[in-house]
C-alpha positions as CSV (number, residue, x, y, z in Angstrom):
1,X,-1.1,-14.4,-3.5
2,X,-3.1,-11.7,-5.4
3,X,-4.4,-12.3,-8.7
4,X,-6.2,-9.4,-10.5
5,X,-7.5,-10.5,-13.5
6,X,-9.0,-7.9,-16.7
7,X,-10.8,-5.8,-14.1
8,X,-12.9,-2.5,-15.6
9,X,-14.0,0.0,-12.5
10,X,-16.4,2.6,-13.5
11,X,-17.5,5.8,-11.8
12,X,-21.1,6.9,-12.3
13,X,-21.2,5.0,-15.6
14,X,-17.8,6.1,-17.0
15,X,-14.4,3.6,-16.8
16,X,-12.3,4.6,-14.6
17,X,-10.1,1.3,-15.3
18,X,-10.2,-1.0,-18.0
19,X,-8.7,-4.4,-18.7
20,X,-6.3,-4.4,-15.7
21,X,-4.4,-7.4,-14.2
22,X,-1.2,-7.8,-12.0
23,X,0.0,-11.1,-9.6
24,X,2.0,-10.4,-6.8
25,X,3.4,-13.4,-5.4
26,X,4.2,-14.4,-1.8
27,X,7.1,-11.9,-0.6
28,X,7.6,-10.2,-3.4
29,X,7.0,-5.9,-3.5
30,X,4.9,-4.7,-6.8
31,X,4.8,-1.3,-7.7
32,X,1.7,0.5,-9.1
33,X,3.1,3.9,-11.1
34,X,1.8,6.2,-12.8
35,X,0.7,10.2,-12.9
36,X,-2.6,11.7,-11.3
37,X,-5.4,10.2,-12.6
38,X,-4.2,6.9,-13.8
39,X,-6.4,4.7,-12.0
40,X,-3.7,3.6,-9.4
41,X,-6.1,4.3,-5.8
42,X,-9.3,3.5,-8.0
43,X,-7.2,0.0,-8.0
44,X,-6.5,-0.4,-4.7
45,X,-10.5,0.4,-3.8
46,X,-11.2,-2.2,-6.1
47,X,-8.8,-4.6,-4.0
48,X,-10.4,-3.4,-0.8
49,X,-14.1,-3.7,-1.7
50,X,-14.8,0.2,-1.7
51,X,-15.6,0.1,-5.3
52,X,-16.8,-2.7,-7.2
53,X,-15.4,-4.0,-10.3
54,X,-17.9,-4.0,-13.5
55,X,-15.5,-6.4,-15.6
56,X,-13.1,-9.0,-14.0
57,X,-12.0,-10.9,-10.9
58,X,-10.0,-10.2,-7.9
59,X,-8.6,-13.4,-6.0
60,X,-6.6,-13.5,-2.8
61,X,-4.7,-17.0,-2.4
62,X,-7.2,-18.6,-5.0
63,X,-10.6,-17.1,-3.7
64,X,-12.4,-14.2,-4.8
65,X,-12.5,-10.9,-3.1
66,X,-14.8,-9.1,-5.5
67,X,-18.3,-10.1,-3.3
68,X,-16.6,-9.9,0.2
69,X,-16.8,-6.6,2.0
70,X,-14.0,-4.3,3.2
71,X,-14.2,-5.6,6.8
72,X,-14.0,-9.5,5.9
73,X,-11.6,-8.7,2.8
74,X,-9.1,-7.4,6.2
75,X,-9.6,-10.6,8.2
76,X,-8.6,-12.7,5.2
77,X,-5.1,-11.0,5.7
78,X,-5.3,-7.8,3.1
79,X,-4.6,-4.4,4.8
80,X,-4.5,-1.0,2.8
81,X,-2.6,2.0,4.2
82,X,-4.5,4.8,2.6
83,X,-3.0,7.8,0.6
84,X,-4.6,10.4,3.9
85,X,-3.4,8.2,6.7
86,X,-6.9,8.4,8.4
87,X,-5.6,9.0,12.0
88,X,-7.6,8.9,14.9
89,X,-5.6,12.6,15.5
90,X,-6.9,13.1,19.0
91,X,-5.7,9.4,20.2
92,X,-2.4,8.6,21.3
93,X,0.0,6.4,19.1
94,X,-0.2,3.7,21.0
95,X,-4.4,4.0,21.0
96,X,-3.7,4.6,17.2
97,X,-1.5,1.3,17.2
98,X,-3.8,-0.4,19.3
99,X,-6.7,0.2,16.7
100,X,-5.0,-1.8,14.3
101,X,-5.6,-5.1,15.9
102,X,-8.7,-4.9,16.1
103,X,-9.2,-8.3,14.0
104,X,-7.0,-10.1,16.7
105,X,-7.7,-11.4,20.4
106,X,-4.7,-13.0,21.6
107,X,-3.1,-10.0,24.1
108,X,0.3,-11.6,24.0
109,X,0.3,-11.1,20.1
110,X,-0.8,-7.7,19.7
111,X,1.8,-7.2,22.7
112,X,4.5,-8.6,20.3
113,X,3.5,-7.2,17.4
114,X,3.2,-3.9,19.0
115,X,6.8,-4.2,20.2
116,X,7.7,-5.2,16.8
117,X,6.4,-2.0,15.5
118,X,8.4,0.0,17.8
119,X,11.4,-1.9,17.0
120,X,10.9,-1.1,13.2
121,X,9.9,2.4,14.3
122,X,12.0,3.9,17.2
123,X,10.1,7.1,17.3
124,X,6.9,5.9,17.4
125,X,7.8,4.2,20.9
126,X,9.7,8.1,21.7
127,X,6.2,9.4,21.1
128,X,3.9,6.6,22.6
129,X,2.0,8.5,24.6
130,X,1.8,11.7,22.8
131,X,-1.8,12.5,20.1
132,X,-1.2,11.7,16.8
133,X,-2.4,15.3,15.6
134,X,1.2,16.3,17.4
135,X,3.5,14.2,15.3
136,X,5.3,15.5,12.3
137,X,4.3,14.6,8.7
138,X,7.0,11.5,8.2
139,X,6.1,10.5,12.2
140,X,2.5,10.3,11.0
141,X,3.0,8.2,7.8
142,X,4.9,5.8,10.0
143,X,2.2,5.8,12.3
144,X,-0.5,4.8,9.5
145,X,2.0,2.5,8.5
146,X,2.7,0.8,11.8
147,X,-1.2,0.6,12.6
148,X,-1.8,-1.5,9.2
149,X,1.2,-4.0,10.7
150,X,-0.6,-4.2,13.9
151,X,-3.2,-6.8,12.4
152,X,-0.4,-9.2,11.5
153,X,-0.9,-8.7,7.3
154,X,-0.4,-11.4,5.1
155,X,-0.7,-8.3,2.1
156,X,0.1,-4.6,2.4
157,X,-1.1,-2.3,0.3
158,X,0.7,1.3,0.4
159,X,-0.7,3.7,-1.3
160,X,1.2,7.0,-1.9
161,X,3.2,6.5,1.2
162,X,5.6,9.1,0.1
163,X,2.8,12.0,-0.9
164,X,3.5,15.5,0.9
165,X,6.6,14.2,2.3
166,X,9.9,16.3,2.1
167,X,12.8,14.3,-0.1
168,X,14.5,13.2,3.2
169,X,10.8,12.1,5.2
170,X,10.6,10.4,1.5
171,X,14.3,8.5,1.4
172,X,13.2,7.1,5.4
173,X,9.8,6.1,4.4
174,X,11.2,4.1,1.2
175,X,14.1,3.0,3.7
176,X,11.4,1.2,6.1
177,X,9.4,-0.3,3.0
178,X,12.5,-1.8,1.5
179,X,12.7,-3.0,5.8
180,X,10.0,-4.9,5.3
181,X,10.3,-6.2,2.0
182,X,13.9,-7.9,3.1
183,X,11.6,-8.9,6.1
184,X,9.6,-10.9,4.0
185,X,6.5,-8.6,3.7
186,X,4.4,-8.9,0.7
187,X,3.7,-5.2,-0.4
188,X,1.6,-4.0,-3.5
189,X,2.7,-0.2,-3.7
190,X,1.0,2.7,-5.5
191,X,3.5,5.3,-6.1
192,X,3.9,8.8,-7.9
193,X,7.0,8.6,-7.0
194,X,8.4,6.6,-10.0
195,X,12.5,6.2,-9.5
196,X,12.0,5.4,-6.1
197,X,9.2,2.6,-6.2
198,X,10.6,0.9,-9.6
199,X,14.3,1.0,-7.5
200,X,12.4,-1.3,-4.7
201,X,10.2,-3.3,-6.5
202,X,10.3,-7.2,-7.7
203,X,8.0,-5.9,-10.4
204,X,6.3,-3.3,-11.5
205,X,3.4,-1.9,-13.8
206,X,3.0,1.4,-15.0
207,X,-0.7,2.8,-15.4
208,X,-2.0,5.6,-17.7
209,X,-5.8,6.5,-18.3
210,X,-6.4,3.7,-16.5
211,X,-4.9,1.0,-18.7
212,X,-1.4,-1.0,-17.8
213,X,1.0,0.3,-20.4
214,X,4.1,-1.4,-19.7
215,X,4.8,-4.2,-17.0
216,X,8.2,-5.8,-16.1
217,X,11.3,-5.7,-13.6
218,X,12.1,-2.8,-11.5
219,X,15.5,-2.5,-13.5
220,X,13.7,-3.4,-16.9
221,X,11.2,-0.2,-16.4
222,X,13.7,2.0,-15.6
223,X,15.8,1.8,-18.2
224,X,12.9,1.7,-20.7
225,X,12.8,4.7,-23.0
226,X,9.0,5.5,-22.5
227,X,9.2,5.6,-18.3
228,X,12.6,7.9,-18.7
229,X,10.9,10.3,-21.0
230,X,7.6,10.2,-19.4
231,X,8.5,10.0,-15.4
232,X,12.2,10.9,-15.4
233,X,13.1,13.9,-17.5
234,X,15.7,12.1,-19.4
């Protein structure tokens, strides 16, 4: 489905990535990992069209991404929930919601799909009504989370959906990811958090200084000696 191949982004001259790739396949959840500074949401704006890449090719079921624009990159199906949220904090969560569909037009499927989003996310339909500026930490990363669903994604990006989030706000968000992963949901996840995303993922790659080190399974990574020493404290 996504096909990154050798991409080098640069900020104001300098490589900020160099020689990446990844795949992610229909279905499958891929975790981006790494420290501060490895390049991991510089990827993701590279996916998006925020920043374009200087080396390389991004395709999205066999076409490119890399000369589309943010806007027409979404309506081809690839939706990033961004590291801040980006809240509309005065609106309501269900104006919040609402905002996500924007792409679509059919009433009775942003109906469903908004009652989907409060089946995956009780609270949110608790708090319907209420501003999003009101809602707990956890409460507003579902909320940023539920609003990227609302356009019906073929591709999710997440990017530090755990960031700022107390350990048990952390084990719930991971809880709903792995949700939507056994839903069928194809996620690309960027992650500091290194157990946790390598534990969910089909695959995974781990990023320093803006190169891919090491790439494999979930299980493969974690057990590797490099990821223990570096991310893990073993």
């Amino acid at each position: 489905m996504l096909d990154v191949k050798n991409i080098e982004v640069r900020y104001t001259g300098l490589p900020v990535i160099q020689d990446i790739s990844l795949e992610v396949k229909p279905g499958e959840l891929v975790s981006v990992v790494g420290g501060n500074g490895a390049g991991k949401s510089t990827l993701f704006k590279a996916i998006m069209g925020v920043l374009r890449p200087t080396k390389g090719e991004i395709l999205f079921n066999g076409s490119a991404l890399t000369e589309l624009n943010t806007a027409e990159i979404v309506r081809r199906g690839v939706v990033c929930i961004p590291e801040d949220r980006k809240l509309f904090r005065p609106l309501s969560v269900e104006e919040n919601l609402l905002l996500g569909a924007y792409i679509l037009s059919d009433k009775s499927r942003i109906i469903g799909l908004l009652e989907r989003t409060f089946i995956l996310f009780p609270r949110l339909k608790e708090r319907r009504l209420q501003a999003a500026a009101t809602l707990s930490g956890g409460e507003q990363q579902m909320l940023a989370i539920g609003r990227g669903l609302m356009s019906d994604p073929k591709l999710l990006l997440l990017d530090e959906p755990s960031l700022g989030l107390a350990p048990i706000l952390v084990d719930e968000v991971f809880k709903v990811i792995k949700q939507l992963k056994e839903q069928g949901m194809t996620i690309l996840l960027v992650e500091q958090n290194v157990r946790e995303a390598l534990e969910i993922c089909t695959h995974g790659y781990i990023l320093q200084t803006g190169r891919t080190i090491l790439k494999g399974s979930g299980k493969e990574l974690l057990s590797s000696d490099a990821v223990q020493k570096a991310f893990l404290g073993l």
